[in-house]
Every structure is written in structure tokens, then in C-alpha cells.
PAZAPA-4460 file (N, C-alpha, C; in steps of 0.05 Angstrom, whole numbers, plus 32768, in hexadecimal, padded with zeros to 4 digits):
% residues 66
    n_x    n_y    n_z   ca_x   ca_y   ca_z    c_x    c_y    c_z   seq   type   mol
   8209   816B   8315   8200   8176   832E   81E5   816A   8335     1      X     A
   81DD   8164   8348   81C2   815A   8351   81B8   816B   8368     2      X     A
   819B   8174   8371   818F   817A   8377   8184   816B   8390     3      X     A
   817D   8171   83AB   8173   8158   83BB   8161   816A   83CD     4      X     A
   8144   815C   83CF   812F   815E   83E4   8129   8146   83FA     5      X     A
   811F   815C   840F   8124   8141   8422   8105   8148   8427     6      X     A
   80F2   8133   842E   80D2   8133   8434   80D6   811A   8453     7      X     A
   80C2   812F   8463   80C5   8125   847C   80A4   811D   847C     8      X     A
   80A5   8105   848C   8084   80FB   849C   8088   80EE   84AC     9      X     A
   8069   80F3   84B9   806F   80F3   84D9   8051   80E7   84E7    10      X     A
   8054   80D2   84F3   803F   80BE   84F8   8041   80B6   8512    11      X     A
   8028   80B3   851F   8024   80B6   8542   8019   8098   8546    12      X     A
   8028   808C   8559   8021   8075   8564   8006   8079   856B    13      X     A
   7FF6   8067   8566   7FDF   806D   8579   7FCE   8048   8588    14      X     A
   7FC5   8045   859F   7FC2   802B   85A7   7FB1   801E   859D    15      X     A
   7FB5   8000   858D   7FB1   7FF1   8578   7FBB   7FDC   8583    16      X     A
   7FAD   7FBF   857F   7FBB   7FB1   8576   7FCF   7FA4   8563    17      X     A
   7FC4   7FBA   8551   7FCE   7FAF   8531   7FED   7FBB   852C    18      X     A
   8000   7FAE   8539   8019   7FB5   8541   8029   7FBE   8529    19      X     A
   8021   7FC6   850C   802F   7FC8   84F2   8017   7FE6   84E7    20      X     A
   8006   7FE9   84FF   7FF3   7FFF   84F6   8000   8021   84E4    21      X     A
   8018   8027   84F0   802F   8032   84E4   802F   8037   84C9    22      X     A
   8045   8017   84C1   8046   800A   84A1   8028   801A   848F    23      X     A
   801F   800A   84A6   8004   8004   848F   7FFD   8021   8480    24      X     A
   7FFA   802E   849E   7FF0   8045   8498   7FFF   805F   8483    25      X     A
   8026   805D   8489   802E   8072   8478   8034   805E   8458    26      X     A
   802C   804D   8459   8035   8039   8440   8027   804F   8423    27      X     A
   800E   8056   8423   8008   8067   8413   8010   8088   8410    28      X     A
   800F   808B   8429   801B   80A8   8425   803C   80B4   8416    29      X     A
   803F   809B   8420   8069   8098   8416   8063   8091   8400    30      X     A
   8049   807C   83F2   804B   807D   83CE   8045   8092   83BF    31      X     A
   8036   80A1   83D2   802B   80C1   83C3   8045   80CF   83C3    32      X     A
   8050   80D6   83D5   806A   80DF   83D2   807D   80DA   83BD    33      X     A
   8080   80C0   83B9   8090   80B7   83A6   808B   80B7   8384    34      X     A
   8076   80BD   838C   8066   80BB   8363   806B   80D9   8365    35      X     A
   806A   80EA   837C   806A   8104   836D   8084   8117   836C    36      X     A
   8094   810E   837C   80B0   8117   8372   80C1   8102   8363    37      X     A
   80B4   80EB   8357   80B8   80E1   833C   80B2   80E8   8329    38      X     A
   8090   80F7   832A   809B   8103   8314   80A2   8124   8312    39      X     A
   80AE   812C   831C   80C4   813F   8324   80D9   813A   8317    40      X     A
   80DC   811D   8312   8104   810B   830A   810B   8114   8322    41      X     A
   8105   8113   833A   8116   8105   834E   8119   80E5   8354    42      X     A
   8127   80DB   835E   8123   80C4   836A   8131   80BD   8385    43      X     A
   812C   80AE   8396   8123   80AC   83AF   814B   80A2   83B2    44      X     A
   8156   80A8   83BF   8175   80A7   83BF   8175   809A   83DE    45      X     A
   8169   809D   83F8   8161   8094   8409   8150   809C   841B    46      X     A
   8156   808A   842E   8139   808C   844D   8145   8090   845E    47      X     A
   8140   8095   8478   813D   8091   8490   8127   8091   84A6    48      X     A
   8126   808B   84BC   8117   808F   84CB   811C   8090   84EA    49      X     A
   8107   809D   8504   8117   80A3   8518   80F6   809F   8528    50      X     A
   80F7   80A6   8541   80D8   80A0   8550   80EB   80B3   8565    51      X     A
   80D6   80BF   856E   80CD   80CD   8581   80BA   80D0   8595    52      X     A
   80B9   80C9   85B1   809D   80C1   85BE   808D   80B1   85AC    53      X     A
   8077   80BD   85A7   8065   80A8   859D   805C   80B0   857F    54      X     A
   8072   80C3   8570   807A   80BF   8558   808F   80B4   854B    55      X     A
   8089   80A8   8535   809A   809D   8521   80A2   80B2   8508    56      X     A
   80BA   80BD   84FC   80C1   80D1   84F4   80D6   80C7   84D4    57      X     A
   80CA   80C8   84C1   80D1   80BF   84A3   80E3   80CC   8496    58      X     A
   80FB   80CA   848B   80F8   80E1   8472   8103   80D7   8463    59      X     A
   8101   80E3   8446   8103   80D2   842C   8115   80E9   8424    60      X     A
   812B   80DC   841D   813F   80EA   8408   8139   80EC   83E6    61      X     A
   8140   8105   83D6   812F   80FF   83BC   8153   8118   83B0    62      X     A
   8156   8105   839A   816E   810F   8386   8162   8111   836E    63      X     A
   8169   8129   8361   8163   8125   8343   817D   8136   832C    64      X     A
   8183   812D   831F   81A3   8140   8311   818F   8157   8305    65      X     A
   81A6   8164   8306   818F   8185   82FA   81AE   8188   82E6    66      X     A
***
């Protein structure tokens, strides 16, 4: 039987040149996520993502067998 959490983030366009400002920006927050329902023994089963106006909208799938 496995167990599954889903963690959502949520990041606002804002005007930049720096057209990857996004990336850049949730690149750490999604590793914090990931070290800590690793060590939980989950692991990351999948992603998606979706935008909204002038948000961009994340979520990380996390499985672990119980």
C-alpha cells in the first residue's frame, strides 16, 4: 500500500527582463521540498504544472509504501 502527498507552489510573474526569473527563483524552494519529504521516505512519483494570469502554479507528487 503506498501513501501519497501532493505539495503545491505558486509563483507570480513579475516584469523582468530575465525571462527564466521563474526557474531561477522556485529552483531552491522545490529542493527544500524535496530533501524534506525525502527524508520522510517519500519520493517524488511526479510533477505538474499550470499558470494562471500572472501566476505560475507547481505541484509535486510524493509516494512513500507504508
Amino acid at each position: 500500500m503506498k501513501e501519497y502527498k501532493v505539495e503545491s507552489l505558486i509563483y507570480y510573474s513579475k516584469l523582468t527582463f530575465d525571462s527564466e526569473h521563474i526557474a531561477k527563483q522556485s529552483k531552491e524552494e522545490i529542493q527544500v521540498q524535496l530533501d524534506a519529504y525525502a527524508s520522510k521516505g517519500y519520493r517524488l512519483a511526479s510533477t505538474s504544472s499550470t499558470s494562471f494570469g500572472s501566476a505560475v502554479y507547481i505541484y509535486l507528487y510524493f509516494e512513500k509504501d507504508i
